[in-house]
FITOR-60169 format. One record per atom (N, C-alpha, C, O): residue in three letters; x, y, z. Coordinates in steps of 0.02 Angstrom, whole numbers, plus 50000, padded with zeros to 5 digits. Last residue first. Layout:
BEGIN
ALAXYZ;...
This chain:
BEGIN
UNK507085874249454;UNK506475879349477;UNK506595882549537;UNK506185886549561;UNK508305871849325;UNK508055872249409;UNK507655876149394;UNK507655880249349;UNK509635868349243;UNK508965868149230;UNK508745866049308;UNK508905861049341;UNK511215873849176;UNK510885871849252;UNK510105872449233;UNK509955877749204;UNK512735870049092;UNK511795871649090;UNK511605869449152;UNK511795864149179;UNK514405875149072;UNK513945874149101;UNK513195875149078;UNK513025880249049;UNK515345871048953;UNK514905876348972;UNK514395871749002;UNK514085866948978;UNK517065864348889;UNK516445863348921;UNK516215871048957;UNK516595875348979;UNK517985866748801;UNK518465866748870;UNK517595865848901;UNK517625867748959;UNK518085855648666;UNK518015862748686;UNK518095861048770;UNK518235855548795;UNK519135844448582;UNK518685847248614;UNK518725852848644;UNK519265855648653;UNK519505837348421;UNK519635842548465;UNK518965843648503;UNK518405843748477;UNK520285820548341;UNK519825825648391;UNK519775829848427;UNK519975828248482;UNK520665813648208;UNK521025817548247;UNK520445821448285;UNK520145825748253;UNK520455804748085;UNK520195803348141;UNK520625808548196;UNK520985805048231;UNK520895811947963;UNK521485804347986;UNK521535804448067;UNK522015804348105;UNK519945826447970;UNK520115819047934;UNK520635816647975;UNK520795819948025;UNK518885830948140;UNK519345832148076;UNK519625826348046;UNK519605821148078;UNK517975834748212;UNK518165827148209;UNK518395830648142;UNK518005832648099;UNK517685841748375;UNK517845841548310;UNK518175838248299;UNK518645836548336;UNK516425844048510;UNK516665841448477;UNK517035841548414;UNK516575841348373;UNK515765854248677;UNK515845854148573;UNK516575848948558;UNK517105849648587;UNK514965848948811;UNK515605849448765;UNK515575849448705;UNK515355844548676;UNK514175855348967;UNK513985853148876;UNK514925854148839;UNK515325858848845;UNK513625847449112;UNK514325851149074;UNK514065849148988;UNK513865843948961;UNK512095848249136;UNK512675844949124;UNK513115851549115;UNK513015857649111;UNK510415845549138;UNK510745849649181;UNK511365843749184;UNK511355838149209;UNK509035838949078;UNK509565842649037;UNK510405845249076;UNK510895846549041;UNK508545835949183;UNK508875831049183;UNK509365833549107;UNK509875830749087;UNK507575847849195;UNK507975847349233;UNK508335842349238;UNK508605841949293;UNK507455854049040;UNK507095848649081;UNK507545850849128;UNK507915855449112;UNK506815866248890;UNK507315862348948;UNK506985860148999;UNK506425862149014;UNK506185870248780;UNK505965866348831;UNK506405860948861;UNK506405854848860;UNK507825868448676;UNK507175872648703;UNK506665867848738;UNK506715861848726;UNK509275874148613;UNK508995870348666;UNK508415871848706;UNK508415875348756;UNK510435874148485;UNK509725878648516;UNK509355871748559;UNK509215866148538;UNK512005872448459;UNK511345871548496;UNK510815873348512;UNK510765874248572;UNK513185875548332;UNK512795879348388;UNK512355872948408;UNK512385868248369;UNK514655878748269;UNK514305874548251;UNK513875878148321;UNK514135882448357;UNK515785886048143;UNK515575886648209;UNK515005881048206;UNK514845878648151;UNK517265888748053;UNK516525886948074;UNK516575886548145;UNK517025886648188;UNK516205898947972;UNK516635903648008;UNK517355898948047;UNK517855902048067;UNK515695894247862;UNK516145896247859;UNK516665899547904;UNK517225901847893;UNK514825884747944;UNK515285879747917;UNK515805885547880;UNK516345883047863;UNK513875885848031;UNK513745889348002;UNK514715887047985;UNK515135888548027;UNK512745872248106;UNK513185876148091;UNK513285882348040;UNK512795884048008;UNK511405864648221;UNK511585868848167;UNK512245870148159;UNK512525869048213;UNK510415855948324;UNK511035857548320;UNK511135858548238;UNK510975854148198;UNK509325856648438;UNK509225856948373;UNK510025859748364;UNK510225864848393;UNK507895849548542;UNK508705851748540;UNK508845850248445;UNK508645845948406;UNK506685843748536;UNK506865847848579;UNK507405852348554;UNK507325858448547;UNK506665833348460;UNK505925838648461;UNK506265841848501;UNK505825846148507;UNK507575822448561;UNK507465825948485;UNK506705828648514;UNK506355827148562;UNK508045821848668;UNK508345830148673;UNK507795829048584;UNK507665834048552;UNK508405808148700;UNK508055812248751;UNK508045818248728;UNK508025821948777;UNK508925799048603;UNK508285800548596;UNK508025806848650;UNK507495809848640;UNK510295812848523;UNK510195806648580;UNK509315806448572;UNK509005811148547;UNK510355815048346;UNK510305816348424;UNK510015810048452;UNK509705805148431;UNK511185818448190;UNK510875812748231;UNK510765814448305;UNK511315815448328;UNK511285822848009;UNK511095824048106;UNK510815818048126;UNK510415814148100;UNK512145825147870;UNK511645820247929;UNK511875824347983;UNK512375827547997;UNK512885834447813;UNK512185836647845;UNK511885829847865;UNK511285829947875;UNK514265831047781;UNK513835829447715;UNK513195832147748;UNK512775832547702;UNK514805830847896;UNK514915837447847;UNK514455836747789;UNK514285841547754;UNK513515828648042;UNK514255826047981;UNK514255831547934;UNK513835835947930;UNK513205835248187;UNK513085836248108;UNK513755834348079;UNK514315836848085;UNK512345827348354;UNK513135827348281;UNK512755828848228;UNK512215826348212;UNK511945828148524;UNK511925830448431;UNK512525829248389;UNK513105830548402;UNK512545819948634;UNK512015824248617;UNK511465824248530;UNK510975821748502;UNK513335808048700;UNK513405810748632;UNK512495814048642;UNK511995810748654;UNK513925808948879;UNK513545805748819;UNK513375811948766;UNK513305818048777;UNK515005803448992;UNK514845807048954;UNK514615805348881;UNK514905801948838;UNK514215795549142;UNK514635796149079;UNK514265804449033;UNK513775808049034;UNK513825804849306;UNK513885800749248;UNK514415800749188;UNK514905804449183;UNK514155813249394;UNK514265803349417;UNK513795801849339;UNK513445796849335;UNK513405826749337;UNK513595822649395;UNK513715815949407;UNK513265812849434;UNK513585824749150;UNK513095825149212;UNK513405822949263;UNK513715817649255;UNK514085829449007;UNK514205823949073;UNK513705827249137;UNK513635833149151;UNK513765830148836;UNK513585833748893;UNK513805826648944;UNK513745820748929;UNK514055835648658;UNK514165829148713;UNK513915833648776;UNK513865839748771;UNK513975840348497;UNK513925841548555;UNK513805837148614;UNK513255834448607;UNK515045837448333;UNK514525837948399;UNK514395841048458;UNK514815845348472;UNK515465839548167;UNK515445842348242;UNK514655841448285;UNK514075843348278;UNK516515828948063;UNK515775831048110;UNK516045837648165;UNK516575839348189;UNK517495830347985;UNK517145826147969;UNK516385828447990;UNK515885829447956;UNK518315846547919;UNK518015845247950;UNK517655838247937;UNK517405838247881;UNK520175847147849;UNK519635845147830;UNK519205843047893;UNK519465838747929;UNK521115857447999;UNK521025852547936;UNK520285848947901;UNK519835848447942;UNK521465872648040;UNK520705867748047;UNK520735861947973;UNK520465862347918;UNK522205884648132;UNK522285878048066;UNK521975872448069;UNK522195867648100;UNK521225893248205;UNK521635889648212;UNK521805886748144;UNK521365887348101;UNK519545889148299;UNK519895895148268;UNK520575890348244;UNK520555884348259;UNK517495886348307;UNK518315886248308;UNK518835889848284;UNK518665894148243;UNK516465890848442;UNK516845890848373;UNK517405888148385;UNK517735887348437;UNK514945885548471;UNK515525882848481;UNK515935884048417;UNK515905881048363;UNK513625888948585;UNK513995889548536;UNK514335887648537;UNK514475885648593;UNK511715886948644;UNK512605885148649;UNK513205887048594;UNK512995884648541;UNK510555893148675;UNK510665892148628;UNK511595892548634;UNK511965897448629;UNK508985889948792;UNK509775893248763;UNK509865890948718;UNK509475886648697;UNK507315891848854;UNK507815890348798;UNK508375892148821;UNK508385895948870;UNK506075883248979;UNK506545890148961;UNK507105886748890;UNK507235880848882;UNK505745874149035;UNK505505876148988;UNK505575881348956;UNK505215883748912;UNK506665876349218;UNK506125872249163;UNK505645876349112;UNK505255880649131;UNK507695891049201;UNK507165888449244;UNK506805882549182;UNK506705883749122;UNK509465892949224;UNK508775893149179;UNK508075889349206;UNK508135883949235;UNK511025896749194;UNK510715894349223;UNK510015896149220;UNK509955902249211;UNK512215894749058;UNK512045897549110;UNK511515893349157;UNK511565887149159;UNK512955894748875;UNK512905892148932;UNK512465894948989;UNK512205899848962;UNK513755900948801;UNK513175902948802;UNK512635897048851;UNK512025896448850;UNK515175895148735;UNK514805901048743;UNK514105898748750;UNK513865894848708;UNK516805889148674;UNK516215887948680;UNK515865892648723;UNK516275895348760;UNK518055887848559;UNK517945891248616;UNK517045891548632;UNK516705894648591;UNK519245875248514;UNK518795877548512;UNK518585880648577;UNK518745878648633;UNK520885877548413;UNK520505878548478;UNK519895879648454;UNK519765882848403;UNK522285867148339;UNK521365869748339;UNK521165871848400;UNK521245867848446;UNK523705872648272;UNK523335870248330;UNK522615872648326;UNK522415878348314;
């Protein structure tokens, strides 16, 4: 069973940084991607960042120059660094894992609050 456990979350004033984490633990079959997704109040939930295992990245247009999603693929773990935060940044953030014969694990979500 895969768990992922996610970290680093909180609450933050405009133009302030964090930096999100998301490990995993467990019997971890071949990794495809790992992302990061966020839902906002009465909205959908939308695709942030993804690193495929081969290193494409792709982010939503609202977060590029901004938001920068990394891994460190032995532990693995995958992260967010999130800088000059907005106040329309302000979601539940979820880590994603897309292991082979399409099978998906998510993390239990971390709060971001962006306020003055």
């Amino acid at each position: 069973q895969v768990q992922l456990v996610e970290s680093g979350g909180g609450s933050v004033q405009p133009g302030e940084s964090l930096r999100l984490s998301c490990a995993a633990s467990g019997i971890i079959p071949r990794i495809t991607a790992m992302s990061w997704y966020r839902q906002a109040p009465e909205k959908q939930r939308e695709l942030v960042a993804r690193i495929r295992s081969g290193g494409n990245i792709d982010y939503v247009d609202s977060v590029k120059g901004r938001f920068t999603i990394f891994r460190d693929t032995a532990k693995p773990t995958v992260y967010l660094q999130m800088n000059s935060l907005k106040p329309e940044d302000t979601a539940v953030y979820y880590c994603k894992l897309d292991v082979v014969l399409a099978s998906t694990y998510w993390g239990q979500g971390t709060q971001v609050t962006v306020s003055s």
